[in-house]
Phi, psi and omega in degrees: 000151182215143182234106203256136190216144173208102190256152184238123147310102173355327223162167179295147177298137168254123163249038157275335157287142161299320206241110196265015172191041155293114188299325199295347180303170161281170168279137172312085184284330207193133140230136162255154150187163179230152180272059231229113177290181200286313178309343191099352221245108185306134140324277199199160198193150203207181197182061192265130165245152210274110200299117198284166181266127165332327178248062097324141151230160194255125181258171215254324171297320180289300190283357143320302190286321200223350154102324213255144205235179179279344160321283156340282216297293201348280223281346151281311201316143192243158209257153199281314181336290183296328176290358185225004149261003184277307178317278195324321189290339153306329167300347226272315177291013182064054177274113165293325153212177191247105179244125207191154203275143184055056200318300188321323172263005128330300171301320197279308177316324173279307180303346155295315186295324179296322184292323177296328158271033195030038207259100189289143185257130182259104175293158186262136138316115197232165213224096197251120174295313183328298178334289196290353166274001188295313190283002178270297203296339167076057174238105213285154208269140167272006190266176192276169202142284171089230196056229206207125163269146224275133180270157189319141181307312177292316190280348171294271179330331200255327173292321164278339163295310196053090168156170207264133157309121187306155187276110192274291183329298127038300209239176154314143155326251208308315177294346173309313201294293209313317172317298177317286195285000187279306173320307165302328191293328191263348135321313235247292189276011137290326192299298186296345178232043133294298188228068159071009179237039168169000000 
């Protein structure tokens, strides 16, 4: 089983705290994810945005990236509770990794949300595509050194895909989030038959 995820934020991450369910982190706006057995064949799949809190603020940069204001979230928005056990209750099948474009922040996001929501969080074996597209999408680094550097989430999709990331800012909240992770999902499994195993 794989747990394909694309979660969007209040605002920027500090990964200068250390404590990854630091109230100064951001909040948790949107989760996607999809469930997928080792065939590839969706489980279960889900697509939430998170109804904000009064005291949220909205950084003017997150909602550049990702569309959603407090305004946005109001009239989809779902309670953070319900949106990270309807999350948690997917693990329930037992997903063996977490796949996800920058995983890492992917992970901290979900464990901020989980604390908040009094939710215990299970760590994953995890699968971070941005990493693993470097050698595909080939995008040479300018620093010294040399290699390849990590690409952009759009310049990811559009070398593996080959077509253009659809205009997620564009759509609706919730059909965005889905779009999205349906991209990543679809990242994820160029990635694999790069080298040859899907």
């Amino acid at each position: 089983m794989r747990l394909i995820v694309a979660a969007e934020t209040t605002g920027k991450w500090n990964f200068h705290e250390h404590d990854d369910t630091h109230p100064s982190q951001p909040h948790l706006v949107r989760l996607a994810a999809i469930l997928e057995d080792d065939e590839a064949n969706v489980i279960d799949e889900m697509c939430d945005v998170v109804w904000p809190d009064l005291t949220w603020t909205f950084e003017e940069g997150a909602v550049r990236a990702h569309g959603i204001d407090r305004i946005a979230a109001l009239a989809p928005g779902k309670g953070l509770v319900d949106v990270m056990q309807r999350a948690a209750d997917m693990t329930t099948y037992g997903p063996t990794t977490i796949i996800g474009f920058g995983v890492d922040f992917q992970i901290k996001v979900l464990k901020r949300a989980c604390a908040e929501a009094g939710i215990t969080w299970t760590d994953l074996p995890k699968f971070d595509c941005m990493m693993e597209a470097r050698d595909i999408v080939k995008q040479p680094r300018m620093a010294s050194g040399g290699g390849y550097m990590q690409p952009s989430f759009p310049n990811a999709y559009r070398c593996i895909a080959r077509v253009q990331l659809p205009d997620l800012l564009a759509m609706d909240p919730v059909a965005a989030g889905a779009a999205k992770v349906a991209a990543v999902r679809t990242i994820y499994h160029g990635i694999l038959r790069e080298r040859g195993g899907g």
